[in-house]
C-alpha positions as CSV (number, residue, x, y, z in Angstrom):
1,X,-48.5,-52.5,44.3
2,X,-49.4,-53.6,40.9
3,X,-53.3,-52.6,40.5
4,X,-55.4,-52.4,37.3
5,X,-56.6,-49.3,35.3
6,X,-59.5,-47.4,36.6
7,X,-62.7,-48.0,35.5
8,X,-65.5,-46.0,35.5
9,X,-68.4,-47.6,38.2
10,X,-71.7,-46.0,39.2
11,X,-71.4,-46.4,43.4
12,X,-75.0,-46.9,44.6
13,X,-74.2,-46.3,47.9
14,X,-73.5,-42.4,47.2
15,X,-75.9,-42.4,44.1
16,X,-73.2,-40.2,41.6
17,X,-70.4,-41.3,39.3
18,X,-67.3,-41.5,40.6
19,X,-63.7,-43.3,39.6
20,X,-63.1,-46.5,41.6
21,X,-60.5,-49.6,41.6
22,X,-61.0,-53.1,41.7
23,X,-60.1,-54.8,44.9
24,X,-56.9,-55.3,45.8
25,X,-54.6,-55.7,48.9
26,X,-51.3,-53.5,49.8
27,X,-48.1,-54.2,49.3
28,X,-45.5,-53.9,51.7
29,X,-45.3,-50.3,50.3
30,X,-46.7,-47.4,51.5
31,X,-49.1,-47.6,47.9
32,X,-51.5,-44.5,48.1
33,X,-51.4,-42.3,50.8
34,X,-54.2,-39.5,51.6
35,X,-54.5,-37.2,54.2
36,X,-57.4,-34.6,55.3
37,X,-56.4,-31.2,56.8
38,X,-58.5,-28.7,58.4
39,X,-57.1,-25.5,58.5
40,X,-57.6,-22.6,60.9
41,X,-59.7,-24.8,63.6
42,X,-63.2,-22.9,62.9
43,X,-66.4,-24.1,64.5
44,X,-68.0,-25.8,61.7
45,X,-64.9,-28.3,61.4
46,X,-65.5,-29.1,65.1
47,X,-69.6,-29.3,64.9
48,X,-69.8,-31.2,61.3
49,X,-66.0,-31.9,59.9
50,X,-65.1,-34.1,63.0
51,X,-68.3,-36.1,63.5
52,X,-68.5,-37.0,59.6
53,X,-64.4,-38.1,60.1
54,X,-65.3,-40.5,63.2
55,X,-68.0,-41.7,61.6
56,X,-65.7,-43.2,58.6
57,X,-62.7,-43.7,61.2
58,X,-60.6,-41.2,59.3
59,X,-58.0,-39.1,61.4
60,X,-56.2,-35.9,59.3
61,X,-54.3,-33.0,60.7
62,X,-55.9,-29.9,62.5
63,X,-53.5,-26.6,61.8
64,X,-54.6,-24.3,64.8
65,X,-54.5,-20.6,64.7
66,X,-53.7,-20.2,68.1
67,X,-55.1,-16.7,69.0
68,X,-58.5,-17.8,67.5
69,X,-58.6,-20.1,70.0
70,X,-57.7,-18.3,73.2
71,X,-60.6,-15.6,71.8
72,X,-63.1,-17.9,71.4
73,X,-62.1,-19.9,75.1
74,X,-62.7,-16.3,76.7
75,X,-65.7,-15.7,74.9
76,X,-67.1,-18.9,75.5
77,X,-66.6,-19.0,79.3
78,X,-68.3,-15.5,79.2
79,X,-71.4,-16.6,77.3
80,X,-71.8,-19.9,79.4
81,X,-71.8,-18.1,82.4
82,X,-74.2,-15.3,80.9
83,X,-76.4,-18.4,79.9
84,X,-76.8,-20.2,83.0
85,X,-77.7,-17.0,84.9
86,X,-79.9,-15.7,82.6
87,X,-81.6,-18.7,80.3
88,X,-84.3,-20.8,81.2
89,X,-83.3,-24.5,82.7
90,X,-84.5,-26.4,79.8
91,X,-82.8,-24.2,77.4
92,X,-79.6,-26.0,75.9
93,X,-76.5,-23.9,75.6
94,X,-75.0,-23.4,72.2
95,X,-71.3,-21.8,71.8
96,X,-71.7,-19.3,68.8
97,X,-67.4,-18.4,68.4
98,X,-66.3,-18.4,65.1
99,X,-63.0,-20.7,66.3
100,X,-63.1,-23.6,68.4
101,X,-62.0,-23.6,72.1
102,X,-59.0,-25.6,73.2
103,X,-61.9,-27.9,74.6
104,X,-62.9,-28.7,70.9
105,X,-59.2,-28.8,69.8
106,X,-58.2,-31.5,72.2
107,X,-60.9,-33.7,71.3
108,X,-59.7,-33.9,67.5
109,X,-56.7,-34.9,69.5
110,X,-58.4,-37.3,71.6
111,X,-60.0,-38.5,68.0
112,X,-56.6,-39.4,67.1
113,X,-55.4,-36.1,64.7
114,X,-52.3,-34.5,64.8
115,X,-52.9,-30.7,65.6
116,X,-50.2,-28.9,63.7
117,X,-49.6,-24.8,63.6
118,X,-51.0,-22.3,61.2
119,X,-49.6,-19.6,63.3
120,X,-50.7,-17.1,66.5
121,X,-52.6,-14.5,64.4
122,X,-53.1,-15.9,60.8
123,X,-51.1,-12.9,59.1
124,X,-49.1,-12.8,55.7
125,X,-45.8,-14.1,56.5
126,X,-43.7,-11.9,54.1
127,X,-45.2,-9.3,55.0
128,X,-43.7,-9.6,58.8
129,X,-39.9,-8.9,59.6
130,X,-37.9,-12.4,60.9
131,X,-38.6,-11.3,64.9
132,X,-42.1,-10.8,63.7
133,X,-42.3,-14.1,62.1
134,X,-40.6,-15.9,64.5
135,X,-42.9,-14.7,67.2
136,X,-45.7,-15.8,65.3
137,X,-44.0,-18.8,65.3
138,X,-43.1,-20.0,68.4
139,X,-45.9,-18.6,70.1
140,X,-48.6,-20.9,68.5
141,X,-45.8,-23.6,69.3
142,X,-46.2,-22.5,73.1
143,X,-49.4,-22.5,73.1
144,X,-50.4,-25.8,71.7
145,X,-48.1,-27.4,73.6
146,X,-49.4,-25.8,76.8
147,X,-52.9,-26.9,75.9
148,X,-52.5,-30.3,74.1
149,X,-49.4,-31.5,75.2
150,X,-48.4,-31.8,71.9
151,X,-45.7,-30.6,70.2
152,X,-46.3,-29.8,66.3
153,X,-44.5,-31.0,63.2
154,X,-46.7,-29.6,60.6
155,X,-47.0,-26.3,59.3
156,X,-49.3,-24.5,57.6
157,X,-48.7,-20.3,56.4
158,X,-51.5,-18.6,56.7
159,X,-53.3,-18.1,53.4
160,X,-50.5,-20.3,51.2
161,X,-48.1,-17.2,51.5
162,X,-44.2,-18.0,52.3
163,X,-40.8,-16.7,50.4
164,X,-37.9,-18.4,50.9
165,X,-36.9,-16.5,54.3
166,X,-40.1,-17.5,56.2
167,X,-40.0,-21.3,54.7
168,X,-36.5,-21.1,56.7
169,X,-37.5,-20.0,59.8
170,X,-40.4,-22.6,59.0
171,X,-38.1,-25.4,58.8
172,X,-36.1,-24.6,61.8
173,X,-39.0,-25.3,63.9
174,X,-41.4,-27.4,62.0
175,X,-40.9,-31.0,59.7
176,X,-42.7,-30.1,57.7
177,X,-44.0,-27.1,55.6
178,X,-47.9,-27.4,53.8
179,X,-48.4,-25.3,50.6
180,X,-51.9,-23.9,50.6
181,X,-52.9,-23.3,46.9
182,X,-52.0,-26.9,45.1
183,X,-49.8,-24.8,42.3
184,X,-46.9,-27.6,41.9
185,X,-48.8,-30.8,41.8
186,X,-52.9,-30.4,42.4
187,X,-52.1,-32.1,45.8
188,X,-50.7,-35.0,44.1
189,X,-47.5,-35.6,45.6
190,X,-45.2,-38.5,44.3
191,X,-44.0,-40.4,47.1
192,X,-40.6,-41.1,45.6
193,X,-40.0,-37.1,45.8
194,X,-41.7,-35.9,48.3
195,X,-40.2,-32.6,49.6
196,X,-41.1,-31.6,53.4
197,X,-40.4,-28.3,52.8
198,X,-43.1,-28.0,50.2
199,X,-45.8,-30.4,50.6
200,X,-48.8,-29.3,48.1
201,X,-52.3,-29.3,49.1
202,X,-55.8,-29.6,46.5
203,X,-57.9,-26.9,48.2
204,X,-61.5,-28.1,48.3
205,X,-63.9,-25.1,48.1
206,X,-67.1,-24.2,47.5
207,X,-67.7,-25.5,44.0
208,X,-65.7,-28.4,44.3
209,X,-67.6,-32.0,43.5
210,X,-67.5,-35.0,45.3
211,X,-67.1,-36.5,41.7
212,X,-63.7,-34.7,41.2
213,X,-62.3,-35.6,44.6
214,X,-62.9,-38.7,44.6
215,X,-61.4,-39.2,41.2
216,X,-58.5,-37.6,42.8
217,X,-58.4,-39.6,45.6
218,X,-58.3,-43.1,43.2
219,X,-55.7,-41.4,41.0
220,X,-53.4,-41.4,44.3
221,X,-54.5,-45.5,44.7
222,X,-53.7,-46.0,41.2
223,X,-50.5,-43.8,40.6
224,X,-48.9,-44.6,44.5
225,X,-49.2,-40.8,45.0
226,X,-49.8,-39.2,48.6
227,X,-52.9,-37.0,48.3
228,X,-53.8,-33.8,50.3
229,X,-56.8,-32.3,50.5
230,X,-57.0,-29.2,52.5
231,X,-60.5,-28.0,54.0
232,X,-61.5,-24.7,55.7
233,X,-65.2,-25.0,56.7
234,X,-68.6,-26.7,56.3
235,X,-72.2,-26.2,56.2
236,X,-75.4,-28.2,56.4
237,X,-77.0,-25.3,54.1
238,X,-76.0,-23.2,51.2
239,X,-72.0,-22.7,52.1
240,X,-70.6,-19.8,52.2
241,X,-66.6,-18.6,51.1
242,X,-64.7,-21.7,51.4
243,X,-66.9,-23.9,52.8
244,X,-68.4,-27.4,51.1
245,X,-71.6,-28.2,52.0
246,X,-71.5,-31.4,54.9
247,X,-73.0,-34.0,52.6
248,X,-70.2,-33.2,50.0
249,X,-67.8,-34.2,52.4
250,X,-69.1,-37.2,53.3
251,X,-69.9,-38.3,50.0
252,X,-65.6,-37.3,49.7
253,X,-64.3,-39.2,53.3
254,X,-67.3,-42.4,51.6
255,X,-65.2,-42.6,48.8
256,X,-61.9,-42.0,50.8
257,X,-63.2,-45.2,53.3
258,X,-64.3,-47.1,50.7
259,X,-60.6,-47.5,49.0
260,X,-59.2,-47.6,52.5
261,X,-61.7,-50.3,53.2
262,X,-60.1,-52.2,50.0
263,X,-56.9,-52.1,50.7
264,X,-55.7,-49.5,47.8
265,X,-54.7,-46.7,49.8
266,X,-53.5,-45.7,53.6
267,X,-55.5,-42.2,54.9
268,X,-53.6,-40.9,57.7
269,X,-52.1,-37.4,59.4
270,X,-49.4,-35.3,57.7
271,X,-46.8,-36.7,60.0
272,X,-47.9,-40.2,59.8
273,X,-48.5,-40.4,56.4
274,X,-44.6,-38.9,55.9
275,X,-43.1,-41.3,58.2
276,X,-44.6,-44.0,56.0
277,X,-42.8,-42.9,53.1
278,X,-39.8,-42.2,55.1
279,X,-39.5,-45.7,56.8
280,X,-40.3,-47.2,53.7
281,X,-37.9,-49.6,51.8
């Protein structure tokens, strides 16, 4: 794909400045790649992050913490029943968990995303002996399976941390291995050398602009890079540690969609998105 420089355009739709391409249609390429992950499969990602990705037809990859999820399945059962024996008729139920139930999870799978693992209990790998890790391991691959039906590819270590002994184990169950801190390439991963044993992410937090994303996300267009942006939670309000606030990340998955939309760049799942480069000629 042979596009133009980028030029700087004001985008009324979104109202802010952002970095944008004239239109163009793909090559027989894979051209830009981008893919959204959502890591440890909290509540807000369920209630704002997968309604905003529907609504711009934009599937990622969900890495599940798997223990979170059979907590908050217990808890919710427990608090349903407490509800409808104790609340008023008219008065709608609300699930308060921190995680999502399996319930929540398969419907990002029903939505089309890949659920990958992030590990039973979220702990620091290095930390844990190789039984330890291993356990940790192949118990969220159990588990998922059991409840989805899925069998995952994609993994993600719990707060970015991995040495070379648990990236092994890693690798002799997964595809692929995420890196959580975007320390080798901001996210920007050239698809003629892409590594699946260290795939690096761009964390988007708190302070992170829709401005700077999206700028991101056109570089990808631009250079044929395939993008990652990893995202942990959301908030209609003021958000808290490692959130975004939900308009930010429409104004980003906008953007995203927009290039899609234009044919400069392909946004799908970890797994898709790597078979694309791998079947590519």
């Amino acid at each position: 794909m042979n596009l133009p420089g980028i030029a700087t355009v004001f985008w009324s739709f979104l109202g802010i400045l952002v970095l944008s391409l004239p239109d163009a249609a793909l090559s027989d390429s894979p051209g830009g790649l981008l893919s959204v992950t959502f890591d440890d499969a909290s509540r807000s990602q369920y209630e704002i992050g997968l309604s905003h990705a529907k609504e711009f037809g934009i599937r990622g990859t969900l890495f599940v913490v798997t223990r979170g999820c059979d907590d908050a399945a217990k808890e919710d059962a427990q608090a349903r029943a407490d509800h409808e024996a104790t609340s008023e008729k008219d008065e709608v139920y609300r699930p308060s968990t921190w995680s999502m139930t399996w319930d929540e999870v398969r419907l990002f799978r029903d939505a089309g995303w890949e659920i990958g693992s992030h590990t039973h209990t979220h702990p620091h790998l290095p930390e844990l002996d190789d039984a330890a890790v291993m356990e940790e391991m192949e118990t969220a691959l159990e588990r998922i399976q059991a409840e989805t039906g899925l069998t995952p590819v994609s993994f993600s270590p719990p707060y970015g941390d991995f040495s070379q002994r648990t990236l092994r184990l890693a690798m002799a169950r997964h595809d692929y291995h995420l890196l959580g801190l975007g320390h080798l390439n901001g996210g920007q991963n050239p698809i003629d050398a892409v590594d699946p044993t260290q795939i690096d992410r761009l964390g988007v937090y708190t302070h992170t602009d829709a401005v700077s994303i999206c700028g991101e996300i056109a570089r990808a267009a631009e250079e044929e890079n395939w993008l990652i942006l990893m995202f942990h939670g959301f908030s209609e309000g003021e958000p808290g540690e490692y959130e975004i606030r939900a308009d930010t990340f429409r104004e980003i998955l906008a953007c995203a969609h927009d290039l899609e939309d234009r044919g400069h760049l392909r946004i799908a799942p970890i797994a898709e998105a790597a078979h694309l480069i791998e079947s590519a000629p």
